[in-house]
C-alpha atoms as an extended CHARMM CRD file, in Angstrom:
* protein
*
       267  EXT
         1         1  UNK       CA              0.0000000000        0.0000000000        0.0000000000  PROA      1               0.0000000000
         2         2  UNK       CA              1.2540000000        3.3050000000       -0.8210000000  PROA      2               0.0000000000
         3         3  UNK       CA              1.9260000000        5.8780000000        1.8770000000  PROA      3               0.0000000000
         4         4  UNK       CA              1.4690000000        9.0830000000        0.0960000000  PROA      4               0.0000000000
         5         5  UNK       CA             -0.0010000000       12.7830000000        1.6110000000  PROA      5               0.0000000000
         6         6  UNK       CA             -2.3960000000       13.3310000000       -1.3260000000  PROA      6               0.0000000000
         7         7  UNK       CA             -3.2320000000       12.2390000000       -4.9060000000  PROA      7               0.0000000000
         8         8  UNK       CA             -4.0950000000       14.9550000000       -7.7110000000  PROA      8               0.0000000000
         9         9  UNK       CA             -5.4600000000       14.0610000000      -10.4410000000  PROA      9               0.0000000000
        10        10  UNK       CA             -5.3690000000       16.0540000000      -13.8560000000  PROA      10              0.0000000000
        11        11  UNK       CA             -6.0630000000       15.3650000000      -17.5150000000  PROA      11              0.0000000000
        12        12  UNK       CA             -2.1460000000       14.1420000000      -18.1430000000  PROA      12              0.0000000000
        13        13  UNK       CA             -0.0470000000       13.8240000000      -15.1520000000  PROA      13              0.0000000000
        14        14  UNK       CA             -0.9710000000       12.2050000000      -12.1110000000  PROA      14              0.0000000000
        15        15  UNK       CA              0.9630000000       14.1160000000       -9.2460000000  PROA      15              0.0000000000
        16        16  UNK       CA              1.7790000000       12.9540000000       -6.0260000000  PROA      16              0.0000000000
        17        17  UNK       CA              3.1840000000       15.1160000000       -3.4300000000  PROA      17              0.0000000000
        18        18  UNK       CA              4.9130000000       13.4520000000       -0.5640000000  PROA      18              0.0000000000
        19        19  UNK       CA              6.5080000000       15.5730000000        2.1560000000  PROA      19              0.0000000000
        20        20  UNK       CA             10.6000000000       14.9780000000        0.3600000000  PROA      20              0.0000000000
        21        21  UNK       CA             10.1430000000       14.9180000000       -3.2540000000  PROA      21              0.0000000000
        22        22  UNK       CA              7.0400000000       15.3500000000       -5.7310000000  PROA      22              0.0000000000
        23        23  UNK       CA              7.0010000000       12.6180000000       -8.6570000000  PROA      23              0.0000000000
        24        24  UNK       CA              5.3630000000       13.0090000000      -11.8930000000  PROA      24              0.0000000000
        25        25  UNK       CA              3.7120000000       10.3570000000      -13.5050000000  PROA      25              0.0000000000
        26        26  UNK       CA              1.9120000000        9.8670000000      -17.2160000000  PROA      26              0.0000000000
        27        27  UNK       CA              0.3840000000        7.0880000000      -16.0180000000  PROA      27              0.0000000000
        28        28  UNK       CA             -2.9330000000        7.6440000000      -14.5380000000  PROA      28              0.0000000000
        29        29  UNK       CA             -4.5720000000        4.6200000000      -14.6670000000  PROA      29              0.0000000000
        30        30  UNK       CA             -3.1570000000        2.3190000000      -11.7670000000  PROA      30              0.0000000000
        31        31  UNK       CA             -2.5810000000        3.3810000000       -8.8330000000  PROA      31              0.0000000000
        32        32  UNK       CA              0.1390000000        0.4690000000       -7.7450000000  PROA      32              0.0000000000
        33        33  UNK       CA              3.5620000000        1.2290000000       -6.1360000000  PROA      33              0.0000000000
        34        34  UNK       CA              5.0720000000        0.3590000000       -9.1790000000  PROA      34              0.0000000000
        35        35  UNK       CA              3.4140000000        3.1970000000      -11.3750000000  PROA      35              0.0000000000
        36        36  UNK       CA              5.1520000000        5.6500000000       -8.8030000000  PROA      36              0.0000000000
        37        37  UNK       CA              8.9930000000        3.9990000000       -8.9380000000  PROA      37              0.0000000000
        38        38  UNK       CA             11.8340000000        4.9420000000      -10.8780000000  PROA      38              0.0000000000
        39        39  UNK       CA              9.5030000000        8.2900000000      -12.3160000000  PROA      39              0.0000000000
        40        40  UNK       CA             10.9590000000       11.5170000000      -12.8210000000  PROA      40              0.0000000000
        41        41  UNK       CA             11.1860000000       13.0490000000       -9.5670000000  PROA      41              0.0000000000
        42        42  UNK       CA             11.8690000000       16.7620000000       -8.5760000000  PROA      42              0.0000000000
        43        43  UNK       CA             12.8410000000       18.6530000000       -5.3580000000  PROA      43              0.0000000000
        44        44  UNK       CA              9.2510000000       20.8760000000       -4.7630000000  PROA      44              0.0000000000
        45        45  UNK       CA             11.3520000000       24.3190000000       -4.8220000000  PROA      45              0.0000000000
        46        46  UNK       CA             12.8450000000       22.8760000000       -8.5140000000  PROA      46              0.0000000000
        47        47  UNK       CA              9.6190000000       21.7180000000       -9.4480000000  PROA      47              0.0000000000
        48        48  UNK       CA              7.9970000000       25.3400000000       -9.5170000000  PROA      48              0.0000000000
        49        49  UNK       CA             10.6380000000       26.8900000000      -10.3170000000  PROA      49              0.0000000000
        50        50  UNK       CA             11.0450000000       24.8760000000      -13.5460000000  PROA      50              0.0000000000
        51        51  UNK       CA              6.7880000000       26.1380000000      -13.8460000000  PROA      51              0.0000000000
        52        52  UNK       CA              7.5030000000       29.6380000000      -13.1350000000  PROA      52              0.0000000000
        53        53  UNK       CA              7.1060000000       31.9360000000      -16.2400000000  PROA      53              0.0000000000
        54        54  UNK       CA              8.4830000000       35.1820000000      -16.9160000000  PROA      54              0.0000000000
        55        55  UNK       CA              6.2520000000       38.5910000000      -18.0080000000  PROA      55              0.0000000000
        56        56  UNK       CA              6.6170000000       41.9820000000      -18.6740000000  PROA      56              0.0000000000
        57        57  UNK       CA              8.1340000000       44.3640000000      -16.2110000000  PROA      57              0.0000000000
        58        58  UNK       CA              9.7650000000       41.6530000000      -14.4030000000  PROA      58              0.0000000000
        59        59  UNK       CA             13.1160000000       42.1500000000      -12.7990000000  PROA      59              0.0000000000
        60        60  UNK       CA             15.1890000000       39.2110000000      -13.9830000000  PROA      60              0.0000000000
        61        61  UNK       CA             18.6870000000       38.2600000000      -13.5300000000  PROA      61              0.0000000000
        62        62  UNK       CA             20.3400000000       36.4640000000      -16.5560000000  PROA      62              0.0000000000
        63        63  UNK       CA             23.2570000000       34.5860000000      -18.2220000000  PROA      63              0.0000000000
        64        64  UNK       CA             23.9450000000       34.9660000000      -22.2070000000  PROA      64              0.0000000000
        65        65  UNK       CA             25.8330000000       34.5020000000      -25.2600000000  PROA      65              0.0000000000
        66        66  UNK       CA             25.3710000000       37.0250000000      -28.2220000000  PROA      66              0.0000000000
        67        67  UNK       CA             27.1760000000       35.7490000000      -31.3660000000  PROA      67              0.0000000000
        68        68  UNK       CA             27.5190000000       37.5460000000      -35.0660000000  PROA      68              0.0000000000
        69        69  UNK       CA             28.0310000000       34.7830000000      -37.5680000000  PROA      69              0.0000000000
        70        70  UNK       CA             28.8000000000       32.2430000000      -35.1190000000  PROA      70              0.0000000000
        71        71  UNK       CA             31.3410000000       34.4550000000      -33.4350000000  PROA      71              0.0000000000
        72        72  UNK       CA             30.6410000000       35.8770000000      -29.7870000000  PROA      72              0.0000000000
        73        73  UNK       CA             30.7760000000       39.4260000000      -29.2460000000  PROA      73              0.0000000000
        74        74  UNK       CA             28.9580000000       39.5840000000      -26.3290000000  PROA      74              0.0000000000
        75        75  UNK       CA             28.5710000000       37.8410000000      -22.8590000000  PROA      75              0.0000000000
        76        76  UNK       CA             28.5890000000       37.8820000000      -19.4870000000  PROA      76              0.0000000000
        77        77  UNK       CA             29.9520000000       34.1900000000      -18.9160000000  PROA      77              0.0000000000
        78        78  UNK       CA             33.2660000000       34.0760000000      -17.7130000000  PROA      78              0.0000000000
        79        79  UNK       CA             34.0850000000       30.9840000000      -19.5280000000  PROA      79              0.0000000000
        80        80  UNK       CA             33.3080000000       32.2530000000      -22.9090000000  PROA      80              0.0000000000
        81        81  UNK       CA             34.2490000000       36.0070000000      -22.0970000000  PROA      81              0.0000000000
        82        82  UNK       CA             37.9150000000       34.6820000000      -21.4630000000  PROA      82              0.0000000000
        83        83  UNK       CA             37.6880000000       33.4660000000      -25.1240000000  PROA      83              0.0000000000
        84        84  UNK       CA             37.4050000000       37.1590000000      -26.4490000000  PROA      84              0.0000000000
        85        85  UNK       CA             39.7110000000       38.6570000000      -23.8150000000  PROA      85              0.0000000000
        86        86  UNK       CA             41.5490000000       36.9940000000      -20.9110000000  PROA      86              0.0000000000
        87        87  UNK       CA             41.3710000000       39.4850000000      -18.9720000000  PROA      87              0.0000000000
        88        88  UNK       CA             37.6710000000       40.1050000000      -19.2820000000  PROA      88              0.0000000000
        89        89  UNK       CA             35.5790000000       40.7210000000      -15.9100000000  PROA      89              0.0000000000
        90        90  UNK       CA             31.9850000000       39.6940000000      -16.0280000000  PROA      90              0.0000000000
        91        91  UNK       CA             29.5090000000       40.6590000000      -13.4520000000  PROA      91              0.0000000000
        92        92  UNK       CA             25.4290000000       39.0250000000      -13.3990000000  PROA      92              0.0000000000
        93        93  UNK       CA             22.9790000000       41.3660000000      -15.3230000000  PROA      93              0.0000000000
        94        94  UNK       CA             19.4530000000       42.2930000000      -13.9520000000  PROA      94              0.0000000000
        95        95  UNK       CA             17.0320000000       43.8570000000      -16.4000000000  PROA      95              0.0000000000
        96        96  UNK       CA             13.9450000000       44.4790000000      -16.3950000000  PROA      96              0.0000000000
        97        97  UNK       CA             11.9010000000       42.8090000000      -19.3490000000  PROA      97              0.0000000000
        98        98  UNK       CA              9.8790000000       45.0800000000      -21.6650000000  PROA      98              0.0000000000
        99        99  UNK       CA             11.8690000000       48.9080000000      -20.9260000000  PROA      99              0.0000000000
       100       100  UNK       CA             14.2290000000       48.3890000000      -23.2290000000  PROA      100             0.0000000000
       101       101  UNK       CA             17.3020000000       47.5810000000      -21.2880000000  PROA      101             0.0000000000
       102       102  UNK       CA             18.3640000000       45.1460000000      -24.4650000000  PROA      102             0.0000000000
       103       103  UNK       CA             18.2670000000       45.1030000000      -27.9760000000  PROA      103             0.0000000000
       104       104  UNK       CA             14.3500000000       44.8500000000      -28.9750000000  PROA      104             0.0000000000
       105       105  UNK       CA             13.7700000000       40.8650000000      -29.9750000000  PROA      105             0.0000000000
       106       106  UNK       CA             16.0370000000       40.1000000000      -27.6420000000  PROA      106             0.0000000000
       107       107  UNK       CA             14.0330000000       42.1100000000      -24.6190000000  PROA      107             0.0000000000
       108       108  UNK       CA             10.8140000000       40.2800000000      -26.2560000000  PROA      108             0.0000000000
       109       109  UNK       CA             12.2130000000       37.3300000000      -26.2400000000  PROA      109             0.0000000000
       110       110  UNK       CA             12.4660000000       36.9820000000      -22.4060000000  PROA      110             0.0000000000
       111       111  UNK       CA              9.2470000000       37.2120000000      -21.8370000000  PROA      111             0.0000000000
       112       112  UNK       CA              6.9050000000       33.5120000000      -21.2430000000  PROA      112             0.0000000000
       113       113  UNK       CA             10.2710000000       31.8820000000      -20.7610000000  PROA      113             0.0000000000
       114       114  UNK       CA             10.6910000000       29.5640000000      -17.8580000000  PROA      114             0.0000000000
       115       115  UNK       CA             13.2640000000       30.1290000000      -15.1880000000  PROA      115             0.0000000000
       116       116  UNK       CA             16.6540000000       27.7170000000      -15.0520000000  PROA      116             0.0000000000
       117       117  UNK       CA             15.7350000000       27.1500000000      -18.5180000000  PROA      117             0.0000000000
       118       118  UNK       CA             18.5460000000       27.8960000000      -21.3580000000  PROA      118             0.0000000000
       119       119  UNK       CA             17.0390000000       29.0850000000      -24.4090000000  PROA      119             0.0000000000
       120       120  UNK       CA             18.2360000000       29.9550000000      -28.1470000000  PROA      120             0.0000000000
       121       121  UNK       CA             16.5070000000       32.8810000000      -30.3840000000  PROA      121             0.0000000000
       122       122  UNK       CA             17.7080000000       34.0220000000      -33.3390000000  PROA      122             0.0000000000
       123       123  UNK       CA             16.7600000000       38.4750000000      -33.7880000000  PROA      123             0.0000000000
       124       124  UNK       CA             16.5460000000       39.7420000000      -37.2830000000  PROA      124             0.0000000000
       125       125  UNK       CA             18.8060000000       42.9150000000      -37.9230000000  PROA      125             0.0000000000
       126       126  UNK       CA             15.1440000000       45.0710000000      -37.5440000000  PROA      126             0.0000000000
       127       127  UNK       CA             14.9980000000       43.6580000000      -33.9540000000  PROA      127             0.0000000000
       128       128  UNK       CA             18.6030000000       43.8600000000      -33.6020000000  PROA      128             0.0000000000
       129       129  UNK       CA             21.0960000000       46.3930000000      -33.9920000000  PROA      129             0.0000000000
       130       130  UNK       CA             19.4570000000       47.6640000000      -37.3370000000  PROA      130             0.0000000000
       131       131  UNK       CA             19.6570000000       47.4290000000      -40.9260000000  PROA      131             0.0000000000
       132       132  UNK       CA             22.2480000000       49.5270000000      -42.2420000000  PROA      132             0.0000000000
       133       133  UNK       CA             21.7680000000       53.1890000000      -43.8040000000  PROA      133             0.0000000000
       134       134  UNK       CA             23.5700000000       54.2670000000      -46.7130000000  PROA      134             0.0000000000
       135       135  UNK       CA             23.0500000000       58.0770000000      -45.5480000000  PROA      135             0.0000000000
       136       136  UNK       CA             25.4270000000       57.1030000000      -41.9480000000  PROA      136             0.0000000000
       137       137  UNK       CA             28.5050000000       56.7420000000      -44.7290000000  PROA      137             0.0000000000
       138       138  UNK       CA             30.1320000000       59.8460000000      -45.0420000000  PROA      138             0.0000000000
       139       139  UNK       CA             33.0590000000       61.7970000000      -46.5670000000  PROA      139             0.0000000000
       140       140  UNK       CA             34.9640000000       63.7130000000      -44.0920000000  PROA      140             0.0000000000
       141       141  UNK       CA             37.9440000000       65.9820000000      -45.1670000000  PROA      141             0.0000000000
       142       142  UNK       CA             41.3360000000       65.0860000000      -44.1410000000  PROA      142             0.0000000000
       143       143  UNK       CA             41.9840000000       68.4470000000      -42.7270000000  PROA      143             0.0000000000
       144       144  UNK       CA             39.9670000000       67.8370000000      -39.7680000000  PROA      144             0.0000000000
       145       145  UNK       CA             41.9370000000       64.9580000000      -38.7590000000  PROA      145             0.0000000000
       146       146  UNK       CA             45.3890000000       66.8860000000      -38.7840000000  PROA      146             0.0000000000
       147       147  UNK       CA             44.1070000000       69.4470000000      -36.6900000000  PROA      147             0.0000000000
       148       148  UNK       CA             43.1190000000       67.1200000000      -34.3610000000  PROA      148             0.0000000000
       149       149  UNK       CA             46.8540000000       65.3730000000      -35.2300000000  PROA      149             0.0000000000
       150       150  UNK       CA             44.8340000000       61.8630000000      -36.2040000000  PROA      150             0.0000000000
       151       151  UNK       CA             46.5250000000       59.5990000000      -38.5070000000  PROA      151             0.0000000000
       152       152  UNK       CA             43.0840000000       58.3450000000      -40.1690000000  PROA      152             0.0000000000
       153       153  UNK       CA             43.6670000000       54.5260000000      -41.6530000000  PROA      153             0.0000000000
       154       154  UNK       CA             41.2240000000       51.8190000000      -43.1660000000  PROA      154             0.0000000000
       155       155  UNK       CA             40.0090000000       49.3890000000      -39.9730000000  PROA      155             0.0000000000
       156       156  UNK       CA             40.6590000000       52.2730000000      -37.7600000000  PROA      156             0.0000000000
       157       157  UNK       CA             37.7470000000       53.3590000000      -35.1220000000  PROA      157             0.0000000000
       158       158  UNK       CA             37.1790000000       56.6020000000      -34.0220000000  PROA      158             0.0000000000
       159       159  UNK       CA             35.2440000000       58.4540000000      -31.7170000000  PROA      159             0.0000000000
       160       160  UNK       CA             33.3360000000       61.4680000000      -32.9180000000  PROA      160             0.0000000000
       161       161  UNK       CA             31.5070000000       63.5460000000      -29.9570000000  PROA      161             0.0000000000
       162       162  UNK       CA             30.5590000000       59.6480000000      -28.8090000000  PROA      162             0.0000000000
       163       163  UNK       CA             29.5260000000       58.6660000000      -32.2390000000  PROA      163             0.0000000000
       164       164  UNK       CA             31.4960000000       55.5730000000      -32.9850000000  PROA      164             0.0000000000
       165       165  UNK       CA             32.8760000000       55.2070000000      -36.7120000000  PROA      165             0.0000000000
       166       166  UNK       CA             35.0280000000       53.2600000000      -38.5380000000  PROA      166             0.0000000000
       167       167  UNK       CA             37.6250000000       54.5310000000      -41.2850000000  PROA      167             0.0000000000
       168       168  UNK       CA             36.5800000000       52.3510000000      -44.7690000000  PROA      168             0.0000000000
       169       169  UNK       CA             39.2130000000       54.1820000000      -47.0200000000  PROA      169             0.0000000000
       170       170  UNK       CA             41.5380000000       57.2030000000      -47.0590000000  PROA      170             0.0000000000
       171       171  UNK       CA             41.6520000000       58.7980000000      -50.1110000000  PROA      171             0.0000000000
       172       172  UNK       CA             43.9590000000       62.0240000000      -51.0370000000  PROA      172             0.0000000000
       173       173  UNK       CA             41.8250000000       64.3620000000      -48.9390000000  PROA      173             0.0000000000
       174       174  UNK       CA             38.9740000000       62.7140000000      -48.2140000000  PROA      174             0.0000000000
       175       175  UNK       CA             38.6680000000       59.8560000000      -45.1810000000  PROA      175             0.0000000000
       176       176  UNK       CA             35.3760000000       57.6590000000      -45.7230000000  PROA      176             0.0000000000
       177       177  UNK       CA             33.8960000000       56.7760000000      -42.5420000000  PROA      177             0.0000000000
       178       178  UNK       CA             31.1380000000       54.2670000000      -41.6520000000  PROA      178             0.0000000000
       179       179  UNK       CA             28.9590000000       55.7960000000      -38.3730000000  PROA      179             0.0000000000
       180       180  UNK       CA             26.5250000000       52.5870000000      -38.3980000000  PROA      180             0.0000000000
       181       181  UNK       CA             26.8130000000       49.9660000000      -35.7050000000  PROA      181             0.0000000000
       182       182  UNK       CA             29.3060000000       47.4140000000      -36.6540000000  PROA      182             0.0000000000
       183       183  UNK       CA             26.2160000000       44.8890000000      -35.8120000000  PROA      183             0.0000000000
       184       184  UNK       CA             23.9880000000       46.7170000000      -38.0640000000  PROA      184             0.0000000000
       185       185  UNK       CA             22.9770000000       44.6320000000      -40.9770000000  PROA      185             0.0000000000
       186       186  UNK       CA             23.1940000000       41.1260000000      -39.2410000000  PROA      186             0.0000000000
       187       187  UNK       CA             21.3000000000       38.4410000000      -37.6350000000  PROA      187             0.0000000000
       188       188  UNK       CA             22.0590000000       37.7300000000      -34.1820000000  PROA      188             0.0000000000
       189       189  UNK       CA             21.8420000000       34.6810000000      -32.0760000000  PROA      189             0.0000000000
       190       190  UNK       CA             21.1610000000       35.0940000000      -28.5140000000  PROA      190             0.0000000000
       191       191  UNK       CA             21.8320000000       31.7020000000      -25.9190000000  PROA      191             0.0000000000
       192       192  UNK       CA             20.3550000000       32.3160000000      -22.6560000000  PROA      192             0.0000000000
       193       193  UNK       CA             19.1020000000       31.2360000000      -19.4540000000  PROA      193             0.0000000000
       194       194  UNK       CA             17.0310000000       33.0540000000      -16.9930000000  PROA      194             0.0000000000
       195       195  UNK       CA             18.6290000000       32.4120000000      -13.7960000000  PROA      195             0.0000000000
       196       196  UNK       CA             16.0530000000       34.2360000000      -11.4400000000  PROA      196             0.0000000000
       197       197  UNK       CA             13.2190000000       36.3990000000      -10.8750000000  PROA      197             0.0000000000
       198       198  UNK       CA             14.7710000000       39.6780000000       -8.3510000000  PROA      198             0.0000000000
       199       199  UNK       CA             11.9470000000       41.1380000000       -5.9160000000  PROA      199             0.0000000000
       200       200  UNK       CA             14.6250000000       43.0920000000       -3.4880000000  PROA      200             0.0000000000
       201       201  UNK       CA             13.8300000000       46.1430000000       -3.8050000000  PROA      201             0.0000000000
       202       202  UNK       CA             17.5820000000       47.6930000000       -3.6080000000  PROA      202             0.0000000000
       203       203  UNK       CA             18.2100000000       45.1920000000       -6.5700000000  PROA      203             0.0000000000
       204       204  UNK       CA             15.9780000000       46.8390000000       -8.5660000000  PROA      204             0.0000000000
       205       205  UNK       CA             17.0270000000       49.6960000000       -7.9010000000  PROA      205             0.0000000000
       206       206  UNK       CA             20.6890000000       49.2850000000       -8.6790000000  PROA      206             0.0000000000
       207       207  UNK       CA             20.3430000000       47.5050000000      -11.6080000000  PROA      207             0.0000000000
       208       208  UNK       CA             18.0800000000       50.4300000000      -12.9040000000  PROA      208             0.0000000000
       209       209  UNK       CA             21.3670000000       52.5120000000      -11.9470000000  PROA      209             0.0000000000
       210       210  UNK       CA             23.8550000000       50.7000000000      -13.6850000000  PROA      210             0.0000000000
       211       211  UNK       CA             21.9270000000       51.1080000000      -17.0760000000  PROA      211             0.0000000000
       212       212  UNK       CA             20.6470000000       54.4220000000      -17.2520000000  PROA      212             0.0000000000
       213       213  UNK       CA             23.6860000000       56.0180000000      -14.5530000000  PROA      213             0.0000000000
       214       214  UNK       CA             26.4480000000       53.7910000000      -15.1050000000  PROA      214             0.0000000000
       215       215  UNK       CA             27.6520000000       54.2150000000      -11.8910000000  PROA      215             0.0000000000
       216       216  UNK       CA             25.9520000000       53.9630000000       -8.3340000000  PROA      216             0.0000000000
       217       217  UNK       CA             24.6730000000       56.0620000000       -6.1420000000  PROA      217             0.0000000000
       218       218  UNK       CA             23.5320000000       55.5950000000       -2.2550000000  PROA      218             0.0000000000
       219       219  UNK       CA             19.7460000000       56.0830000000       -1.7160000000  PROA      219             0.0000000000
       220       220  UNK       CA             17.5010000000       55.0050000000        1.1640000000  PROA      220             0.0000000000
       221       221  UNK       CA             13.8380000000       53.3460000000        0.1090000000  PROA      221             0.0000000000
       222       222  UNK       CA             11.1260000000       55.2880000000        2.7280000000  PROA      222             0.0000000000
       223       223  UNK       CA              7.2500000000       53.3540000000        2.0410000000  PROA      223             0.0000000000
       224       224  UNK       CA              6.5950000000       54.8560000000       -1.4940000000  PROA      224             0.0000000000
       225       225  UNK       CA              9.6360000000       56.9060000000       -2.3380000000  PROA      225             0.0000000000
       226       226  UNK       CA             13.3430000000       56.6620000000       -3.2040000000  PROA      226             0.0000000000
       227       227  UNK       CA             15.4880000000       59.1420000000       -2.1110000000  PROA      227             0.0000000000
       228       228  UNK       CA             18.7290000000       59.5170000000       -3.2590000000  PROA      228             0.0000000000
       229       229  UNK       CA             21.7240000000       61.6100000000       -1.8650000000  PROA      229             0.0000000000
       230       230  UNK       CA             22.0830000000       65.3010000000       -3.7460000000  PROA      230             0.0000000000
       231       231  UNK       CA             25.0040000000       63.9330000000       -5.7510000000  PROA      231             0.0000000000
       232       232  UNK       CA             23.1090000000       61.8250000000       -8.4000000000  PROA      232             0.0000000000
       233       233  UNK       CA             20.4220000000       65.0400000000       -8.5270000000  PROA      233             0.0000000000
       234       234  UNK       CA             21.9670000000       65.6820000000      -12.4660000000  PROA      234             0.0000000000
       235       235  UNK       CA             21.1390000000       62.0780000000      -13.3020000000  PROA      235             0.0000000000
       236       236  UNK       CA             18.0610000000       62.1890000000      -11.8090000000  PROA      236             0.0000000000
       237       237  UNK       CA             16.7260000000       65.2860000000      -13.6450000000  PROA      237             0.0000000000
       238       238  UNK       CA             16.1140000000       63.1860000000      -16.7780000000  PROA      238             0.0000000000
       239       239  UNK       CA             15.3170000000       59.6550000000      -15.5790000000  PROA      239             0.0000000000
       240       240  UNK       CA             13.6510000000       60.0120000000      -12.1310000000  PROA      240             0.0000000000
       241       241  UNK       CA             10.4680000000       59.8320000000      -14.4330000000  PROA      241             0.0000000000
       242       242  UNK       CA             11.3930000000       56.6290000000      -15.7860000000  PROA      242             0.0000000000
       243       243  UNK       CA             12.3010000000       54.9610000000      -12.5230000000  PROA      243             0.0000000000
       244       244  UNK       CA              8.8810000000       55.3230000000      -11.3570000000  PROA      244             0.0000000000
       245       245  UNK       CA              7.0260000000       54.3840000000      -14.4180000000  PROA      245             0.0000000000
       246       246  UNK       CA              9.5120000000       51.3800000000      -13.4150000000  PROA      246             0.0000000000
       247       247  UNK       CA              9.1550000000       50.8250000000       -9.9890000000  PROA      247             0.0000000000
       248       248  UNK       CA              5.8410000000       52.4990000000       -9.0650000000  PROA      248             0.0000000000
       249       249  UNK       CA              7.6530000000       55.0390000000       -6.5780000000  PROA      249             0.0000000000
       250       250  UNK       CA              8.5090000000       58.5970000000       -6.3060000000  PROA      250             0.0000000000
       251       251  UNK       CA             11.9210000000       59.5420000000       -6.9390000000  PROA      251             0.0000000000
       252       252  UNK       CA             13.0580000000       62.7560000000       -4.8410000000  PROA      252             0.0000000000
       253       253  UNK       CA             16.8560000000       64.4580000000       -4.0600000000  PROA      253             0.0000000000
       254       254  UNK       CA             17.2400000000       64.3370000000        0.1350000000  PROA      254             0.0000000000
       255       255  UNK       CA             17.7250000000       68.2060000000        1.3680000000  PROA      255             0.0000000000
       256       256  UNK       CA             21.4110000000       69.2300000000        2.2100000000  PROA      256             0.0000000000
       257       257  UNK       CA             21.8370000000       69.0190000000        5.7520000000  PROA      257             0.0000000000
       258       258  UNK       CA             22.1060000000       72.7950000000        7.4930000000  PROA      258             0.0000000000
       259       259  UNK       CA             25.8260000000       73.5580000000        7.8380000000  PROA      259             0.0000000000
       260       260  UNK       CA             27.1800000000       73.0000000000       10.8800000000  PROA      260             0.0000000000
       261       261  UNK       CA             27.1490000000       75.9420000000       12.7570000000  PROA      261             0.0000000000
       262       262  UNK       CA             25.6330000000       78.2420000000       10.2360000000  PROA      262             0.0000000000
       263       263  UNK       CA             23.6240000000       79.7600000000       12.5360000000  PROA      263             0.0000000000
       264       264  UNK       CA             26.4060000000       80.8210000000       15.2490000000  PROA      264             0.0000000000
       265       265  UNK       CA             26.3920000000       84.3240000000       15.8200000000  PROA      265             0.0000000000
       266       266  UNK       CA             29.1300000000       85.9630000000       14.3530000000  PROA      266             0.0000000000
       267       267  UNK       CA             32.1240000000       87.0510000000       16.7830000000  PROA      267             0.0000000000
């Protein structure tokens, strides 16, 4: 006789939840000890987690690889991040799914995935990094790059008041640069695996820093609002909006403390 808590019964699986493991069954038509051994069993926190789906405006934490023609030029797994650069330090990346924290299909393609799960999706250049645009090729004169003493050659890439380009020929006087993303144009394959869903608040929070700040800033949570100290005030002026269309609270600048002893009476 089996000695099980309870019995569930539903269209396809018969489950069976015992107080160590929970065991998953096809077969629904006996109810013998031997319909119950050697099945696929799961751990219950495993088990859910496996069920768990992901949807918009979830925070997420996540491991991927972004390759170009089969070659990576993106990730944030040590193991393959060593393969572009030794030296390369990787650190776990929380976005939140659906603002636009990664390229669009790839954003889209988090949500309705299941967590622990590793998934492949393949983003067309209009979902990716963009189709290329004949008008970002332009002819620049060789004179600016001598008063600026740059030695302009093809392969080379430049920075133009943080515009990215690369030089495609030098010619007499004129340098033909390419300003579109070196991505632009191709498909991209993204492997990845959602490793959790993040509900700490201060999580949130930071991750939302890193992206739109790049850098952190201290900040104290108080019921409904987020205040932050008055140095990240210039950052805040044009995304305090978006962190609460984000996180649902009001962002606000603390008050400079009085300074100490600005009140004394003169001597």
């Amino acid at each position: 006789m089996l000695s099980l808590d309870k019995i569930y019964f539903f269209p396809r699986f018969l489950f069976v939840f015992s107080p160590k493991s929970l065991c998953l069954s096809s077969e629904v038509l006996s109810l013998e000890r031997s319909s119950f051994i050697n099945v696929f069993k799961l751990p219950f926190s495993n088990f859910f987690m496996a069920l768990e789906k992901t949807k918009k405006n979830d925070f997420v934490e996540i491991e991927f690889v972004g390759k170009a023609n089969g070659i990576v030029f993106d990730t944030n797994i040590k193991q393959e991040a060593e393969k572009i650069n030794e030296k390369a330090e990787v650190k776990p990346l929380i976005v939140c799914i659906g603002q636009e924290m990664l390229v669009k299909g790839f954003d889209k393609a988090l949500e309705n995935k299941e967590i622990g799960k590793k998934y492949k999706v393949l983003i067309l250049p209009e979902e990716a990094f963009g189709i290329r645009n004949k008008e970002l090729i332009k002819i620049i004169p060789m004179r600016i790059f001598k008063e600026k003493n740059i030695s302009p050659y093809p392969g080379a890439v430049l920075n133009f008041d943080s515009m990215l380009a690369k030089v495609l020929s030098v010619s007499g006087g004129r340098v033909i640069t390419d300003f579109n993303n070196p991505l632009a144009g191709k498909e991209i394959e993204y492997e990845f695996t959602i490793k959790r869903r993040v509900t700490d608040e201060k999580e949130k929070i930071n991750a939302l820093q890193d992206f739109f700040f790049r850098k952190n800033f201290e900040f104290k949570i108080e019921e409904k609002k987020i205040i932050f100290k008055k140095e990240a005030e210039p950052f805040l002026n044009f995304f305090k909006d978006k962190f609460k269309e984000i996180l649902g609270k009001e962002v606000e600048v603390a008050k400079e403390e009085a300074s100490e002893g600005k009140n004394e009476e003169k001597k």
